[in-house]
N, C-alpha and C positions, 0 to 999 in steps of 0.2 A: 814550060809551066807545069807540066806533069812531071817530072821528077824534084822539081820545089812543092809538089805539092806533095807526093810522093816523102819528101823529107819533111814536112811540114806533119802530113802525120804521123811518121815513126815518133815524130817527138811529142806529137800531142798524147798519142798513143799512150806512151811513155807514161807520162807526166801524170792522165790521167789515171792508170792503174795504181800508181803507187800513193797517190792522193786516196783510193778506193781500197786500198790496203788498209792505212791506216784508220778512214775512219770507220770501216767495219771491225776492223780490232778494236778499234773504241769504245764502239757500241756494243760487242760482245762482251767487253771486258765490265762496263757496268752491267751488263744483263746479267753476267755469270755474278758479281758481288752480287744484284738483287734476288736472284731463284737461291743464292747458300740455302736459306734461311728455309726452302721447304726440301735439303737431303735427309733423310731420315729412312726408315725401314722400309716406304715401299719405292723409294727416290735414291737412289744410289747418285754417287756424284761423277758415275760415268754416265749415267743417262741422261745426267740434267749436260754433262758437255755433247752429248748426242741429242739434246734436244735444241742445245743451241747450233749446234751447226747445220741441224735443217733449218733454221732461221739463216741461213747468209745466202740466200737468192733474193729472199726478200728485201734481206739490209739492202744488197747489191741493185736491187730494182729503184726502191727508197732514196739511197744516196745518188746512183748512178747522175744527175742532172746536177747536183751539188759538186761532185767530181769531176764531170768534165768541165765544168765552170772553171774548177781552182785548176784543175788538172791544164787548161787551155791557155789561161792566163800565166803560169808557169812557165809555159812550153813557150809560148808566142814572146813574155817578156825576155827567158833565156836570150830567145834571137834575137830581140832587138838590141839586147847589151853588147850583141856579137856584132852588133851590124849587119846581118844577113838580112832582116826586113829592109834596110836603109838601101841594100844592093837591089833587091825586090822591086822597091817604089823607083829608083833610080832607074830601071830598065825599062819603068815604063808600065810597069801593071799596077794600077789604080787600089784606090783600097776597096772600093766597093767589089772587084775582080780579088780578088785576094781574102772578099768576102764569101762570097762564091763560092770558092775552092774550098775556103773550112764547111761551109754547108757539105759538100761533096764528101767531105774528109768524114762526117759526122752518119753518114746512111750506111755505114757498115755497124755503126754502135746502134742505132737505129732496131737494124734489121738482129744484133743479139740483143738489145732489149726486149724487142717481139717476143723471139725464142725463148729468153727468160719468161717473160711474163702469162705465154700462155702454155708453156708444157713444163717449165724444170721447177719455177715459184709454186704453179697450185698443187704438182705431185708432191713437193715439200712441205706447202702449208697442209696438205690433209694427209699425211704421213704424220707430221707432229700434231693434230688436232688429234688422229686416232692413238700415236703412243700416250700422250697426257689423258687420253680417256684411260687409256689402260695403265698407268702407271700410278697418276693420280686422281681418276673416279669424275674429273672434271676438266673442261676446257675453259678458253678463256673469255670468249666471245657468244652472243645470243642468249644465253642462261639469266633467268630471273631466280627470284631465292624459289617458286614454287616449281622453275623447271622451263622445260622450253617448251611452249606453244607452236601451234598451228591450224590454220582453218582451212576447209574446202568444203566445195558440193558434195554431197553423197549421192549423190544423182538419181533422188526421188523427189528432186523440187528442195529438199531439205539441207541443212547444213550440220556440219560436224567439225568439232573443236575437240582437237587431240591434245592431251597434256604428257608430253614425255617426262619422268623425275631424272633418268638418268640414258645417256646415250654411250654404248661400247662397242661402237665401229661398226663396218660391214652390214649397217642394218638392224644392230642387234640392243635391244632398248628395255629398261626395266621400270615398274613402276609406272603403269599406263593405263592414266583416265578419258574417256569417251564419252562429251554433251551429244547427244544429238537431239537435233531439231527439225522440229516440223515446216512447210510451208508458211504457217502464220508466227513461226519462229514460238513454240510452244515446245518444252521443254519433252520431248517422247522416251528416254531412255540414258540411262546412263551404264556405263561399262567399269571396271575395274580391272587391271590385270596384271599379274605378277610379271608378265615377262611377254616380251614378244619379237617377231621379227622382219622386217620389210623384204621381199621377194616379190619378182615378176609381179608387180601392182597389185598388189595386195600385204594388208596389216595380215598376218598372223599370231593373233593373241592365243598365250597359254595361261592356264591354271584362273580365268577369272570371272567374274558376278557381275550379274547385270541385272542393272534396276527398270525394268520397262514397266512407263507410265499408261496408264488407260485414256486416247483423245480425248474425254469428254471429263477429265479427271477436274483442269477448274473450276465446269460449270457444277460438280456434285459438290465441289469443296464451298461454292459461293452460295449454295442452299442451303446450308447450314444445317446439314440433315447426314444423318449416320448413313452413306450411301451401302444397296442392298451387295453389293459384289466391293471387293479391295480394287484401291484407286489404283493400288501398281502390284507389281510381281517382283519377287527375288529367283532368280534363278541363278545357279551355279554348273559352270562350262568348264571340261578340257580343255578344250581349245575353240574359235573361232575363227574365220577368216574372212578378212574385210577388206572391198572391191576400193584401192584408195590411189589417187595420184602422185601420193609421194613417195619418193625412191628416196634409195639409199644415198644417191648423190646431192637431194634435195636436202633431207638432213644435213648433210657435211656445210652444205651452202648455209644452212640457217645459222651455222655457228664460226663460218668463217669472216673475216674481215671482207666487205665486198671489192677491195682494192688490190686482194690478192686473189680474186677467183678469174677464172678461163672469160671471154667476150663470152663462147659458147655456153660456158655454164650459167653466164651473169643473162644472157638472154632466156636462156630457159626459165630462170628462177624468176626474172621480169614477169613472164608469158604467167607463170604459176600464181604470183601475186596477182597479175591484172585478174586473172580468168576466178580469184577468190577474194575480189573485192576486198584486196591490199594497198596499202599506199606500198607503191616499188620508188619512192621519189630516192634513197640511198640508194641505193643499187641504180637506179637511171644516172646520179651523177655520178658514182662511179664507173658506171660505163662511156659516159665521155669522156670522164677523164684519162681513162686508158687508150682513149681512140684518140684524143689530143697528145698525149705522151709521147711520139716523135716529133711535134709541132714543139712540144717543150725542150727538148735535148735542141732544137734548131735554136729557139730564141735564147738558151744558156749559153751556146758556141756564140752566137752575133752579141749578145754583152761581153763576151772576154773579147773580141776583137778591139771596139775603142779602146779598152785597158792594154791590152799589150802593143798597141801600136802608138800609145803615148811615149811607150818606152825610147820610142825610135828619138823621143827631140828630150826628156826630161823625166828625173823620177828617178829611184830604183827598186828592182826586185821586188824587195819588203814590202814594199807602198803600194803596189800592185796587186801582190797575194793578198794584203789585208784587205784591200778593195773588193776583191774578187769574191773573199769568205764574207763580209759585210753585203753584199748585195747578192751572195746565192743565197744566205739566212735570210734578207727581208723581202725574196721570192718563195721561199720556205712558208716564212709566216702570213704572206698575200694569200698563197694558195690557200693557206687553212683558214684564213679570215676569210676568203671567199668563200671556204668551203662554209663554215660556221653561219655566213650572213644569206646565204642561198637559201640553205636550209631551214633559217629561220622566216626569210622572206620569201619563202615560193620562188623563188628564181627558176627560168626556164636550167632544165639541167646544161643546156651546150653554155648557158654562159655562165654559169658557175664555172665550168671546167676552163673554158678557152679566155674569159677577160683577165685574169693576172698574165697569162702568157700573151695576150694582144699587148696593152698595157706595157711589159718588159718590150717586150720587140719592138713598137714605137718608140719608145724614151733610147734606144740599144742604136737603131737605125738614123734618130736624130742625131745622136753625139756622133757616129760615123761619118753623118754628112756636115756635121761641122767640123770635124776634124779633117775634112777631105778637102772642100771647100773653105778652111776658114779664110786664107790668102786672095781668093777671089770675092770673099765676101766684106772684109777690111777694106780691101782696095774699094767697090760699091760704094762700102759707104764714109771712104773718106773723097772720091768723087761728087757724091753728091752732095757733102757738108762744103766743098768747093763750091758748090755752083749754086749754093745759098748765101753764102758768104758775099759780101756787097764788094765789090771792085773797090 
């Protein structure tokens, strides 16, 4: 059984790579016709194809469970046209064992999607989130038109709401306003700054003006009285530095895809929202569903099993793969309807992430067992229609 299985995945192997060929080509090949349209003076159309090809760990993360689908069904149909399943079952190894084996076949793609997903994808998405800061002044993800937010304690009881206009890597952010607030959430000060940069836990703002409010500044404005002292202050600063929890990494996170960031990073940035009274509910489902992500490459492999062992009695090829692209697309769009209806209904995040892949796997392990059993299940029940049958 080890070197059928052995053979089993050189071909699945096979199959699936060049299946992952192409549809990453695919998908670069329309991304590259959609970015034409921004080469110009500071986008040359060598950086837009260097910006796509830090995109293919991602494609490759993305597709990876669509490709071993077709990539399996491929492989496994090949054989059965050969006969070599038909040799398989004839000696005696069952399909459910046979099932087994592709599971086994499947923990080495397992164990480089890991790889993938938590060292080579997020060095690549925040390599390409910092050249599109630097190339073109913007990224793609987290940015509202007035910029990108964030809140935390300032850890006088009070809160502080940072508004970055513009983010350029390593820290380094222009265009930056600062609410802070009081305990009773009373507006105490506002900042302004032309530029500034995040180091060892602290803002470092330069060149900027700060509006500090007087505490008692409501209660003179609600007496309707010309108060004897100014309710606030203008002061203008070099520079400032401010005691703040957010790093350089936290930024990257705010604007990357939560489905391409590290467990590690996706935990911290969780801990960060809980601890400033965030909703972290995207980032929770995506981090199951990266924790589910080998559970998912398993139930892709157990759906192409019934398909290519149909091969063994009827069908050809053709009728197989279309099967195969047909049902890894309407696992495609389960997960995003899942994703979509989660999110909209509060769903616990493990079952956003793991009910389309449960789901697939029951319906995948069903037709197994009736393609395994069917011979003793006809016989059943043309027995029993016997012995209802009146003499």
């Amino acid at each position: 059984m080890r070197t059928a299985r052995r053979y089993i995945a050189r071909e699945i192997y096979r199959s699936t790579a060049v299946v992952l060929v192409a549809l990453v080509g695919l998908f670069m090949f329309f991304a590259l016709i959609d970015g034409l349209d921004k080469v110009g003076e500071r986008l040359s159309l060598l950086n837009l194809f260097y910006l796509q090809a830090l995109d293919i760990p991602s494609y490759l993360y993305e597709l990876l469970p669509i490709g071993l689908l077709i990539g399996a069904v491929l492989a496994l149909a090949a054989l059965a046209q050969r006969n070599e399943l038909t040799i398989l079952r004839a000696s005696g190894i069952s399909g459910m064992r046979l099932l087994v084996a592709l599971w086994l076949i499947t923990i080495p793609l397992v164990l480089g999607a890991f790889i993938l997903s938590e060292f080579i994808t997020p060095a690549a998405e925040l390599h390409r989130s910092e050249s599109r800061l630097e190339l073109l002044g913007r990224t793609d993800g987290g940015r509202m038109s007035s910029g990108y937010w964030f809140k935390e304690a300032d850890g006088k009881r009070g809160t502080r709401i940072i508004n970055i206009g513009q983010l350029n890597g390593q820290g380094r952010v222009e265009n930056v306003v600062l609410y802070e607030f009081a305990a009773d959430d009373t507006l105490r000060a506002t900042v302004q700054a032309v530029n500034g940069q995040f180091e060892q836990g602290h803002l470092v703002l330069r060149d900027l003006t700060e509006t500090r409010i007087r505490p008692d500044s409501a209660k003179a404005l609600s007496d309707a009285r010309i108060p004897a002292a100014p309710i606030s202050e203008l002061v203008h600063l070099d520079e400032r530095s401010i005691p703040t929890s957010l790093t350089p990494e936290r930024l990257i996170a705010r604007i990357l895809t939560p489905e391409r960031m590290a467990i590690s990073d996706l935990l911290d940035y969780i801990r960060y929202l809980k601890s400033n009274q965030l909703q972290p509910d995207r980032q929770e489902v995506a981090l199951w569903r990266k924790i589910a992500y080998p559970f998912t490459l398993l139930v892709m492999i157990t759906i192409a099993a019934p398909i290519g062992f149909m091969q063994t009695r009827r069908g050809g090829v053709g009728l197989k793969v279309f099967t195969g692209i047909i049902l890894g697309v309407s696992f495609f769009m389960l997960n995003q309807l899942a994703l979509n209806a989660g999110m909209l209904g509060g769903w616990p995040p493990w079952a956003t992430a793991l009910v389309p892949s449960l789901i697939g796997l029951v319906i995948a392990l069903l037709a197994l067992l009736g393609m395994e059993y069917r011979h003793s299940l006809s016989l059943w029940l043309r027995q029993r229609r016997l012995q209802r049958s009146p003499l």
